[in-house]
C-alpha positions as CSV (number, residue, x, y, z in Angstrom):
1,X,0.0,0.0,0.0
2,X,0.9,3.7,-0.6
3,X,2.1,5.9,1.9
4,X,1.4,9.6,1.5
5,X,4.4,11.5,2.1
6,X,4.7,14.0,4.8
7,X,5.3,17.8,3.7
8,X,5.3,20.9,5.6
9,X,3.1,23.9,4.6
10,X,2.2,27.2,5.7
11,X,-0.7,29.3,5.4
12,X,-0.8,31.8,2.5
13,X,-2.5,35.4,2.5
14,X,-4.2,36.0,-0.6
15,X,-4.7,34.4,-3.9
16,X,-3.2,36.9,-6.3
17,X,-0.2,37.2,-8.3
18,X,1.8,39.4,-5.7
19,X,1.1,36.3,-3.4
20,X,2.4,33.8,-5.5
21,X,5.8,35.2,-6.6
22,X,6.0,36.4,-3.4
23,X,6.2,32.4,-2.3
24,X,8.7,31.3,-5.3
25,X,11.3,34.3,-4.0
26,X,11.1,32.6,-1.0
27,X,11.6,29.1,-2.3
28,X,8.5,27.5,-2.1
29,X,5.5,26.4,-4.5
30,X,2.2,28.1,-4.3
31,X,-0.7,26.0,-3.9
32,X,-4.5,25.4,-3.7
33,X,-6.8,22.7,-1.6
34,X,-9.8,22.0,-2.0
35,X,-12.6,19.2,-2.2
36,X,-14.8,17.0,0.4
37,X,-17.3,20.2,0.4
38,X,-14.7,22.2,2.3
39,X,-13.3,25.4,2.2
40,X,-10.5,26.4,-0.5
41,X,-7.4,26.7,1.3
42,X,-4.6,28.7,0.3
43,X,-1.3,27.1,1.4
44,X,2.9,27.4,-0.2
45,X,5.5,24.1,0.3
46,X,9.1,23.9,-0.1
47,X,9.5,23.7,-3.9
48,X,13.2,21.4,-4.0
49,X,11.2,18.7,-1.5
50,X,8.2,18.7,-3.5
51,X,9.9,18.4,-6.4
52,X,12.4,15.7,-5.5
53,X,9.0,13.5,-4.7
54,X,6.8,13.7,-7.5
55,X,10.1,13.0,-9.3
56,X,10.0,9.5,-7.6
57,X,6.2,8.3,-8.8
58,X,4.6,10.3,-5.2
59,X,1.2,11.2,-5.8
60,X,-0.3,11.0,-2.5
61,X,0.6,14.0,0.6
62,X,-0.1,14.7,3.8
63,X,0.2,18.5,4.3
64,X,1.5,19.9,7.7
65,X,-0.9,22.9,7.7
66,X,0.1,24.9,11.1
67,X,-3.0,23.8,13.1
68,X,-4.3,20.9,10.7
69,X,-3.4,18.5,8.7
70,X,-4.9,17.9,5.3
71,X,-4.4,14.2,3.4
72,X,-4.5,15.3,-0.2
73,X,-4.0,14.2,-3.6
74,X,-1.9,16.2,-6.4
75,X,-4.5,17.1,-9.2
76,X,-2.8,18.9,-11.3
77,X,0.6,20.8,-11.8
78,X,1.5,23.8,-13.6
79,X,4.6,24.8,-14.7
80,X,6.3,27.5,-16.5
81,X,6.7,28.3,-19.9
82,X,9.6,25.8,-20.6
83,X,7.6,23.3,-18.9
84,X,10.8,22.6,-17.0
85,X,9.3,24.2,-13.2
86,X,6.8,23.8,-11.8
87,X,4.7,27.1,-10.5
88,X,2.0,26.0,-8.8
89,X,-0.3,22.9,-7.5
90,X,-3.7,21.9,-7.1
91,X,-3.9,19.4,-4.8
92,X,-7.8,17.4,-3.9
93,X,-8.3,16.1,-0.8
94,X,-9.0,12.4,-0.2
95,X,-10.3,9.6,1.8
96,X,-8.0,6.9,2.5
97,X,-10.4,4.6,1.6
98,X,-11.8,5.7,-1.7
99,X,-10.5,5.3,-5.3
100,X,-9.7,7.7,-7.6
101,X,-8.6,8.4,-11.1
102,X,-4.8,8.8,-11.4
103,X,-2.9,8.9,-14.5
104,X,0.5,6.3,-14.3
105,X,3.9,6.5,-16.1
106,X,4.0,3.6,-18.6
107,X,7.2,1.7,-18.8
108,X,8.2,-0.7,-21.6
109,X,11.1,-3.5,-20.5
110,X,12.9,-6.0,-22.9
111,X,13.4,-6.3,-26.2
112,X,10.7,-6.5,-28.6
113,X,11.5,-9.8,-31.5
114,X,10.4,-7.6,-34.1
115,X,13.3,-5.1,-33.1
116,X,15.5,-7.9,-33.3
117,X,14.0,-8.5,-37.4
118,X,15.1,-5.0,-37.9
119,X,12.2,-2.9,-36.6
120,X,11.5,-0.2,-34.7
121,X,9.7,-0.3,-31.4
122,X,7.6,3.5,-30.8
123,X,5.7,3.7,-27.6
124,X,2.6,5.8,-28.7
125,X,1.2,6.0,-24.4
126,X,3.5,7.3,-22.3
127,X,0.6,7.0,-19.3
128,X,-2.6,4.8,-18.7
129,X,-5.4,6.1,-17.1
130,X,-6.4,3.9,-14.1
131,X,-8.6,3.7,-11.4
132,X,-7.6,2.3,-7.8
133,X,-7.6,3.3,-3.8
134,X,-6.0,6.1,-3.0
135,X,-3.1,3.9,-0.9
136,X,-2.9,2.0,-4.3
137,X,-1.4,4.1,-6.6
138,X,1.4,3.1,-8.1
139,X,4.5,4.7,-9.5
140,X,4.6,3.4,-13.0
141,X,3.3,0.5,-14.4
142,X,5.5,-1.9,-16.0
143,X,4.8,-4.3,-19.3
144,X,7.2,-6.6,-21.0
145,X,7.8,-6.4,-25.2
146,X,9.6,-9.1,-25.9
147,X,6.9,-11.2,-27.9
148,X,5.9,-8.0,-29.6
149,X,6.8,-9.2,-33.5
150,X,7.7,-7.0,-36.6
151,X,4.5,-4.6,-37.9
152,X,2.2,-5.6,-34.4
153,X,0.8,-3.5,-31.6
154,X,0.2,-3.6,-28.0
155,X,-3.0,-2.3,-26.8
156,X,-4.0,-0.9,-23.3
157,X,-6.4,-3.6,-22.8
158,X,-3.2,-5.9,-23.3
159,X,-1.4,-4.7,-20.2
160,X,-1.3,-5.9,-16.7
161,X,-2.6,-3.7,-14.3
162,X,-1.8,-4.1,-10.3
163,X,-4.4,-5.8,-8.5
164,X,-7.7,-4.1,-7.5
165,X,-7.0,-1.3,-10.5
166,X,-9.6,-0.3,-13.4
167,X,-8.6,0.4,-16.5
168,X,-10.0,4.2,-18.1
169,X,-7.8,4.5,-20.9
170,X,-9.4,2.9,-24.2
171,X,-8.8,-0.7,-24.3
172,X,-8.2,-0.2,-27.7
173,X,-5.9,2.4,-27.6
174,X,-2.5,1.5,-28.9
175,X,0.2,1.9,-26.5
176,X,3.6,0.6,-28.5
177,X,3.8,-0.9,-32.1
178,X,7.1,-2.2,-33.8
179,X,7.1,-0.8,-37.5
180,X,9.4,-1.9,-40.5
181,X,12.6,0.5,-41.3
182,X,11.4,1.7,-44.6
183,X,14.7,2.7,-46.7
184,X,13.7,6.4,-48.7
185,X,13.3,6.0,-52.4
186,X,16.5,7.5,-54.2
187,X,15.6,8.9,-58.1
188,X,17.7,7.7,-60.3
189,X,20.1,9.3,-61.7
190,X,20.3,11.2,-65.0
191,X,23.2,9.5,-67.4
192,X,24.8,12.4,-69.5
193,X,25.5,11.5,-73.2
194,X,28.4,13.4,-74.3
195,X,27.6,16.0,-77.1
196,X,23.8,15.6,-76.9
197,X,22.4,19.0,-77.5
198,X,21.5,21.2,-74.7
199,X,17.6,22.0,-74.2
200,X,16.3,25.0,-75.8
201,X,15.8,27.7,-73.6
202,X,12.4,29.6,-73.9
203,X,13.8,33.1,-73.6
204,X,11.8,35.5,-76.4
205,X,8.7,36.1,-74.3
206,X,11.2,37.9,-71.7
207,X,13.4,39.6,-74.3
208,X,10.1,41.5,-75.3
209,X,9.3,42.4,-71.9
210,X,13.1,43.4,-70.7
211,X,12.9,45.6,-74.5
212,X,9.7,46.8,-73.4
213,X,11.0,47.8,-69.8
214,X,14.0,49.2,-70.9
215,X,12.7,51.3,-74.0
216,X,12.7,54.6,-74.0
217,X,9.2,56.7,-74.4
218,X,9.0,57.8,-78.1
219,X,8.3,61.3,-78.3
220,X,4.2,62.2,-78.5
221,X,3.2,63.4,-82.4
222,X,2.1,67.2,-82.9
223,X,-0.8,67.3,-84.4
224,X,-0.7,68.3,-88.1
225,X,-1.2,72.0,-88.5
């Protein structure tokens, strides 16, 4: 079973801009909780421990609020415009004892036959949408390749899921597929005979217009007297 990891937090005034960067200068992460028909609370966590965690699959948290503690869920992370840091977190709280949608890292292990034949093995699903108790969730889920052959697919409904865990993603879905190397199509070349006369070049059209352009206006005619 999961454990939800401990992190402290501390109470943030306002919910505006000024607030937020106020937090980051300071080294921590701006964040919202809500859920279980309760009041939005406005909170801010170290950023480098938060980070280090989700880095290593955590999804479930308990926050150490300064007179409470709130068992929560991370919902959703945004991050800046690199998409390298993260800038803020909406976290949901939970029941221990409920299930939840989570989305999981998808791993692929071994190596597929067909890659083996010469192929090429693309995963198209980085992540499977599951459903599973909140002290279920796991850090990635693992599947093995190595019967995959040259030109088939593995589908989501294909993969083992831990026990007690629903399957949201489309069964059909394709996760991986191994795909022939196809070599590119080279034209062939153009075999120069020796004194074979040049193609004529259509050039009369633009001698007219270059004589036009660079003719000078003749002189208007006086009318005869």
């Amino acid at each position: 079973m999961s454990k939800a990891s401990t992190i402290p937090a501390q109470s943030r005034n306002g919910t505006g801009t000024l607030s937020a960067k106020k937090s980051r200068r300071e080294g921590l992460l701006p964040c919202i909780v809500y859920g279980h028909q309760k009041d939005n609370v406005s909170a801010a966590i170290p950023r480098t421990q938060f980070v280090h965690q989700i880095k290593h699959g955590v999804h479930l948290f308990e926050l150490q609020m300064p007179d409470h503690t709130e068992t929560v869920l991370v919902k959703e992370i945004q991050y800046n415009h690199l998409g390298s840091d993260p800038i803020h977190v909406d976290f949901t709280r939970v029941d221990l004892n409920e299930r939840v949608p989570v989305s999981v890292p998808l791993v692929l292990r071994g190596t597929a036959a067909g890659v083996t034949a010469g192929g090429v093995l693309q995963q198209i699903l980085m992540e499977l949408e599951i459903e599973c108790l909140v002290t279920d969730i796991p850090e990635q889920i693992r599947t093995n390749v190595a019967k995959l052959e040259l030109n088939q697919s593995l589908k989501a409904g294909e993969i083992a899921l831990p026990e007690g865990a629903k399957l949201l993603t489309d069964v059909e879905a394709v996760v991986a597929v191994v795909s022939e190397i196809k070599e590119e199509e080279v034209a062939p070349a153009v075999a120069v005979v020796e004194g074979a006369a040049e193609p004529e070049v259509i050039t009369k059209g633009k001698e007219k217009e270059e004589g036009a352009e660079g003719e000078e206006a003749a002189p208007a005619k006086e009318p005869p007297k």
